[in-house]
C-alpha positions, 0 to 999 in steps of 0.5 A: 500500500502506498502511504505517502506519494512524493510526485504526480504524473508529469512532474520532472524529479531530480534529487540530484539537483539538490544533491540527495536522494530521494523517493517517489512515494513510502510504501509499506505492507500492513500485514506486517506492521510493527508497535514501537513502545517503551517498557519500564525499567523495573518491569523489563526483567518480566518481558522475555524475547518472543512473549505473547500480547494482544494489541488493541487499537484505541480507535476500535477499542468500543468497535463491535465489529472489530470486538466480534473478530478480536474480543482482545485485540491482535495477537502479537508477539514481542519481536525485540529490545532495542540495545540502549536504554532512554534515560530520560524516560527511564525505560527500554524501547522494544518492537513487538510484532502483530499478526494482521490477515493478508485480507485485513492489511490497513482496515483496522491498524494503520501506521502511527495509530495509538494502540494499548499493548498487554503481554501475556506469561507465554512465549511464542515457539516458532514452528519449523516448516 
């Protein structure tokens, strides 16, 4: 899905005029889409690599056609912790990875959307195929 379009039809594009690179428009795949968020420090030791959460986007939180399909959000999975702390803010970032339906990509979840992430005891095992 093309999220941003830089240049129309019939404009003339030249980056090096201007000595940079650029591109014609962002794209993404919203079936793979990942939450940046910060765990507190005193809480980091409870989260371990590949645990289990939901994601729940706030902007479908009361939505009944979404509750009936995930009653507690996308299943997800804590994909990494970044390798430096923030001191300012006293936490760790770390990215958890949602699973989206192909047939689902930018219905409910869209980039930058606010979301409230809850991590469950378990840890996903990969499967080998």
């Amino acid at each position: 899905i093309i999220l941003n379009k830089k240049a129309e039809e019939g404009n003339m594009v030249n980056p090096a005029a201007f000595n940079v690179s650029a591109n014609l428009c962002e794209m993404a795949n919203l079936t793979q889409l990942e939450v940046d968020l910060t765990i507190q420090e005193r809480d980091f030791a409870k989260i371990k690599p590949r645990m289990e959460c939901n994601v729940m986007p706030e902007a479908y939180r009361n939505s009944k056609e979404f509750l009936a399909k995930y009653p507690k959000g996308y299943t997800a999975f804590l994909s990494r912790a970044m390798p430096q702390a923030d001191r300012a803010k006293g936490a760790i970032p770390v990215r958890v990875k949602v699973d989206i339906p192909d047939n689902e990509q930018g219905v409910y979840l869209k980039p930058d959307m606010r979301v409230e992430v809850t991590f469950y005891e378990k840890t996903r095992i990969e499967s080998k195929k």
